[in-house]
N, C-alpha and C positions, 0 to 999 in steps of 0.2 A: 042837781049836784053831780049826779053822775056823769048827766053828756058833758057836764064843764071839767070835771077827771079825765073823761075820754077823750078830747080836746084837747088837754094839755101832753095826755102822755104821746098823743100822734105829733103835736109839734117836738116833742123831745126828742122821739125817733127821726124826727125830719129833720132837724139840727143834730143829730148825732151821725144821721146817713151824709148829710153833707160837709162836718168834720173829717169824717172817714173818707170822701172823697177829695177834701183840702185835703190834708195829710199824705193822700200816694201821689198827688199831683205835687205837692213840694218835695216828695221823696224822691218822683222819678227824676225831677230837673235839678235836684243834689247828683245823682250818683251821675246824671247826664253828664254836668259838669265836670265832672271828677274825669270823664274821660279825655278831654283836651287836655288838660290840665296834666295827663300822665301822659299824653303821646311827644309835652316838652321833653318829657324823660329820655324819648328815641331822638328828638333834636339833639337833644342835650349829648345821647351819646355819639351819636354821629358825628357831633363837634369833636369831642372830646377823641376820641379813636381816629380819627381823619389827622388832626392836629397832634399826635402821639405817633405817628407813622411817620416813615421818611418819605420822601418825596418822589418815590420811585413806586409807593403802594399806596398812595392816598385815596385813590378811585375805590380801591379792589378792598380797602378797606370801610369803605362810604356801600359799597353793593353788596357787602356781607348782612351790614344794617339792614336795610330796604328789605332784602330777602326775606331775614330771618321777621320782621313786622307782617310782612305778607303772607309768610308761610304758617309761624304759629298759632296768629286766630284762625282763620280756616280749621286747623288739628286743633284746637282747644273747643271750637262749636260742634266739632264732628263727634269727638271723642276725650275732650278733657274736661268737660263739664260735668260730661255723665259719669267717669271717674270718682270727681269730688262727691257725688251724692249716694253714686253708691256702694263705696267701701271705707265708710267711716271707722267702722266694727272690724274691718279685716280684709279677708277676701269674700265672704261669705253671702253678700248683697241682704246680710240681716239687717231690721230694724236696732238705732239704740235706745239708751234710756229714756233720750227727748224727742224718740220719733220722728227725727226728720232727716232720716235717712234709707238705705234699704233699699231693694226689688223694686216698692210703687214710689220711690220719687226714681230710681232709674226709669223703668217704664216711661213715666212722666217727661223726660228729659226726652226719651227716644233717640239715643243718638243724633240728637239734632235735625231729624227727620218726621215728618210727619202735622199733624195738625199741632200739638204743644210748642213746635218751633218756634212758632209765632212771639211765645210768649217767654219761652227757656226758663224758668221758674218752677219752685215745686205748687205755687199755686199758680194757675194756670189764669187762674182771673184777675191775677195782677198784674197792672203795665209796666209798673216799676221793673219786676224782674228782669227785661230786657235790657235796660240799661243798667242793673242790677251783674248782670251776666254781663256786659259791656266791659265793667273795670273790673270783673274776673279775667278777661283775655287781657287789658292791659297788664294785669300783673305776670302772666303768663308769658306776653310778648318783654316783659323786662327781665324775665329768667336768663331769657336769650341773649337779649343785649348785654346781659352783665359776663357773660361768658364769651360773647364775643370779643370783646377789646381784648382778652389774656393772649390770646390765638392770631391775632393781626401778623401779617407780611409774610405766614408760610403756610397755612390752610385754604388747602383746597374750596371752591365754592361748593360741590355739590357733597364734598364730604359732611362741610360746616350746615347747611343746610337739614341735612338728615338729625344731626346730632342736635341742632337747635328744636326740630319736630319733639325730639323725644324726651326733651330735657323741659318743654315748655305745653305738651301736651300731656306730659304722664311723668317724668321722675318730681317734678315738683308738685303736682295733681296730688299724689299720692301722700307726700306728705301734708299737703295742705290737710287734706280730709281725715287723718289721723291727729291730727294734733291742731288745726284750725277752725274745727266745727267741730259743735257744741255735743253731736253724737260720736267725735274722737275716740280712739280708746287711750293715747296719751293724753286729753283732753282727762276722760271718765276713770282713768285706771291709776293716773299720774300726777293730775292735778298740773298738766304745762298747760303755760298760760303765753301767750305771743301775739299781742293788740297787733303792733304792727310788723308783721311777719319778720322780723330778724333771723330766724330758724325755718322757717317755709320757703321765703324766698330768697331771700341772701346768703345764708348755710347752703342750699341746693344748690344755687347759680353754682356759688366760692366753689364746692367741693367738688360738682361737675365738670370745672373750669379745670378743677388739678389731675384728678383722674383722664382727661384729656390730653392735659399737656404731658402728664408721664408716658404718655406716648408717642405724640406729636415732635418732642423733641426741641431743644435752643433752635432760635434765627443764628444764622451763620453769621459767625465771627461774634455773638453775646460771649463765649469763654474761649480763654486761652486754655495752653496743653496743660498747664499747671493748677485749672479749676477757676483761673480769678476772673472776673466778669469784667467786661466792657461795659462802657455806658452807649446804648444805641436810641441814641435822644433822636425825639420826633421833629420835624419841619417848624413845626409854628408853636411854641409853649401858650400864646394868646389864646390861641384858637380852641386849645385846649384846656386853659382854664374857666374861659368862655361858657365852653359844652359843662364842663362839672355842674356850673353855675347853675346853667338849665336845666340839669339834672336836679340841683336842690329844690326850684322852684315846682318841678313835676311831682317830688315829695310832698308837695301840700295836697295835691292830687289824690297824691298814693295813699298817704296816713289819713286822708277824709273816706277816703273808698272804706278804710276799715271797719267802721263806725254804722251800726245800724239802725237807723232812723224808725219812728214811729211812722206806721203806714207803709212800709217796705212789708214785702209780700212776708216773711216770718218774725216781722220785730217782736220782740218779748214783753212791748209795756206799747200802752197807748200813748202817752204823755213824755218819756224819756229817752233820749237815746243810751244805747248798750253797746257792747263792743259783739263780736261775732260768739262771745260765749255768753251772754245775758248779761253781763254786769255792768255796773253802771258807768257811762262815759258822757263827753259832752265838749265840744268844740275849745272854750275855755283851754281847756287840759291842753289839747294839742298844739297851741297858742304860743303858750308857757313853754312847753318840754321844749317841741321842735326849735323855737327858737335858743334856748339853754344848751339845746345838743348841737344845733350847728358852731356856736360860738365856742364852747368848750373844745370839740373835734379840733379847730381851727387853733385855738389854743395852743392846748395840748401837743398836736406838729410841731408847732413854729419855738415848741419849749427846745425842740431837737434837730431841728432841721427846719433850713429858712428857704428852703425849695418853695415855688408858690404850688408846683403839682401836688407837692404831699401836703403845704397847705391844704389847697382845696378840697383833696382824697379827705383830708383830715375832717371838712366839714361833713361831708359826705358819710364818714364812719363816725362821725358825733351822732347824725341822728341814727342810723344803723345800732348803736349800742343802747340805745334807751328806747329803740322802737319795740320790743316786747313790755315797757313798763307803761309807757307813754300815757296811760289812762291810770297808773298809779300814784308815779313818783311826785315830789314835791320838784319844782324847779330848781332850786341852789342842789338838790340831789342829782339829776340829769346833770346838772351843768358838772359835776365834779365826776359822774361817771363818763359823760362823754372827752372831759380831758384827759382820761385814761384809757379813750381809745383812742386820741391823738397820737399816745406816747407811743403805744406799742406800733404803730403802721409801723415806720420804717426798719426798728428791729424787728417786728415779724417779716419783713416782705427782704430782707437783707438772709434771714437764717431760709426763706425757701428758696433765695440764690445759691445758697453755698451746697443745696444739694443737687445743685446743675438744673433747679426749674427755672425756665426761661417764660415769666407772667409778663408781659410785655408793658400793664398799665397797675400794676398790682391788685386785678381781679380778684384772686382767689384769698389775700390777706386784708383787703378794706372790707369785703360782701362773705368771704368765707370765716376770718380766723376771726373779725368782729362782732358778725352774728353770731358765733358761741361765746365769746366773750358778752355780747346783753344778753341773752338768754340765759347762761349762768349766774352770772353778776345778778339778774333780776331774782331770782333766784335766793340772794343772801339776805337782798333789801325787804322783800317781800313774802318770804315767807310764813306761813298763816293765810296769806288773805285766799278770799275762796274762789275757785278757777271758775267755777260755773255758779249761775243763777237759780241752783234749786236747794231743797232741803239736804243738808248730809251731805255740803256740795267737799267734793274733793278741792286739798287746799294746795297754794304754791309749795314748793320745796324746793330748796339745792338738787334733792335725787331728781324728782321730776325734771326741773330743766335740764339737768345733766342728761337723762335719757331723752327728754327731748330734741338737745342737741347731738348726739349721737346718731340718734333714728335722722333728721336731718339730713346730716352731715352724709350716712350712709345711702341715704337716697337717692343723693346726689351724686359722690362719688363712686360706689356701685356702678352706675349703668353706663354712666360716662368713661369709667374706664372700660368697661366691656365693649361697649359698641364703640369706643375708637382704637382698640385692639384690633375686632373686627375689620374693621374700614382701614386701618392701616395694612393689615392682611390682603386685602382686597386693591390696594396698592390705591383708595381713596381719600387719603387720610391728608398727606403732603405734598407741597409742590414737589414739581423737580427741583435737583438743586440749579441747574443750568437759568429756570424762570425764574428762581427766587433771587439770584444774582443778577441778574436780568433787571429784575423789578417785576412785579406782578401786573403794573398796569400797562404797561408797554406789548408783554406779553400774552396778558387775559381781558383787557379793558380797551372797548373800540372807541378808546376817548383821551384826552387829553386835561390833567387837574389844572396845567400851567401852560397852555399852547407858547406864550408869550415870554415861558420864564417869570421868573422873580429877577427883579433889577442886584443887580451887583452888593448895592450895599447894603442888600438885606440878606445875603450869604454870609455865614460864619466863613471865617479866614482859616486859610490854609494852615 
């Protein structure tokens, strides 16, 4: 009787060791996935910002992209990973309540140097974490991107450059790790809750974006002497609704990335997936919402404006406003908050003209003034429910997201305006205006967008 016990309990551990080892092989080739799947997002903008430019800066706005993808993983392995883990608590490299942050997962990280490299994970024995770490730089490389299109046809490259490093290795790092892990202190202090980062990553880009431009200044000839704006419509509106498009599709990407699988080097449950703060999530949800919020967003424009940019902007800021609930809400709920972030685009992106901001693709009011708009709004739908997975868990609130969006918002635009103060000081900031009249590609780009021209009847008349 007994060796027939001992017999069975060794095959139970030998089907339990090999569940555990299905489980990170399907974990790692989810989050694998998720990283193609986010790099449409840099298609996407590249379309999208290429085809929003005139025809004189299409290149120079196509080599900003490229840049800023190749510049910020690099910064984000070197030095924005080890960031997220260890200053959840502050500045202080303390443990928090859930322990999975502090001094021994920095150490663990290494600056990206050393034997853990291999792995970039706090457990070191998991494979998963590399591709785990993988669609953390994604998100890090879309910081950048979403900052980029506001700034098109008068930024400097090596200026835009510098300020993509800092904004995609450390101003949004920073808030991720206080407010999108589970040892947060707006996470443990505040009960913010933000599944799919609307306030981590699109409050940081948006306010980076503005903080930027208050220095960087309108393209010549956006306002007349009398404050009114020009319309400085880009080359190809296709091209650019195009890119949005790819942009949408690299959201399935993005909002899968967030989502932490059973068998990922820290999931919180063997059997279910969680969101990055333990609570319960599951493919379904995201199904539902995202589609609810694109259609809604898309809505909600066209209730005010039959432009197809701000259409599509619009889809774009549908799932943007429901991306902190996304594992909460009911769908007819998504769908009725993201038609109220259709509505507000073009009066918000109309009232940051009137104070002479020149946002070229309305950056700062789809990714800035929307991400506080869901992260509040989740906030009213949601309040009670509990931000974290353990006993005595701190719950949503109005206040919490409100300071959650704030700390955000301030993250973002803090640094961005400081270091393009700086770099403007340093005479790095802005074209000439001789190049920018010029055209940028003519003058910085050893290439040609149109050697051939565009035929005739594809130019707007005189």
């Amino acid at each position: 009787m007994e060796e027939k016990i001992a017999e069975l309990t060794a095959q139970i551990a030998q089907l339990e060791a090999s569940s555990q080892v299905t489980n990170t092989m399907f974990a790692e080739a989810y989050y694998y996935l998720t990283i193609p799947l986010m790099i449409l997002i840099h298609a996407g903008f590249l379309a999208y910002e290429m085809g929003a430019t005139r025809m004189k800066n299409v290149l120079s706005s196509g080599v900003k992209n490229i840049l800023a993808f190749a510049f910020v993983i690099p910064a984000f392995y070197f030095f924005g990973w080890w960031v997220y883990w260890a200053f959840p608590t502050g500045i202080s490299l303390s443990a928090g309540a859930m322990e999975i942050s502090g001094k021994a997962y920095a150490d663990a990280i290494a600056w990206g140097w050393g034997e853990s490299a291999q792995y970039m994970g706090p457990n070191i024995a998991d494979n998963a974490s590399g591709v785990f770490w993988g669609a953390f730089a994604l998100f890090a490389a879309t910081t950048a991107s979403i900052m980029s299109g506001s700034v098109i046809e008068r930024i400097q490259t090596v200026g835009f450059v510098i300020l993509a490093i800092v904004l995609g290795a450390f101003a949004w790092v920073v808030a991720a790790a206080w407010g999108w892990h589970a040892d947060g202190w707006l996470v443990t202090q505040f009960g913010m809750h933000d599944f799919g980062a609307a306030g981590v990553v699109h409050a940081v880009a948006g306010f980076f974006a503005l903080g930027v431009l208050i220095n960087l200044g309108p393209r010549i000839g956006k306002f007349n002497a009398d404050g009114t704006a020009n319309d400085l419509s880009g080359h190809n509106m296709p091209f650019t609704a195009t890119g949005l498009m790819l942009i949408i599709v690299g959201f399935w990407g993005f909002l899968m990335a967030c989502m932490i699988l059973p068998g990922e080097g820290w999931s919180w449950t063997a059997n279910t997936g969680t969101t990055i703060y333990g609570t319960p999530m599951n493919l379904s949800a995201l199904s539902f919402n995202i589609l609810m919020g694109i259609c809604g967003g898309v809505i909600g424009a066209w209730l005010l404006n039959r432009d197809p940019f701000w259409m599509m902007s619009g889809a774009l800021a549908g799932i943007i406003s429901v991306a902190s609930g996304l594992d909460v809400y009911f769908p007819a709920l998504a769908f009725i908050v993201a038609i109220g972030a259709g509505l507000l685009l073009r009066p918000a992106a109309r009232m940051l003209e009137s104070f002479g901001i020149d946002d070229a693709v309305g950056a700062v009011t789809v990714h800035g003034t929307i991400g506080v708009y869901g992260m509040v709004i989740f906030g009213v739908f949601a309040a009670g429910y509990p931000a974290l997975f353990i006993e005595n868990a701190p719950t949503v609130s109005i206040l919490g997201q409100l300071v959650g969006a704030i700390v955000c918002s301030l993250c973002g635009f803090v640094p961005g305006y400081l270091l393009s103060l700086g770099l403007s000081g340093l005479g790095m900031l802005r074209t000439p205006e001789a190049a920018e009249i010029a055209g940028l590609d003519p003058t910085k780009v050893p290439a040609q967008a149109y050697p051939e021209g565009i035929p005739a009847s594809a130019q707007p008349a005189e």
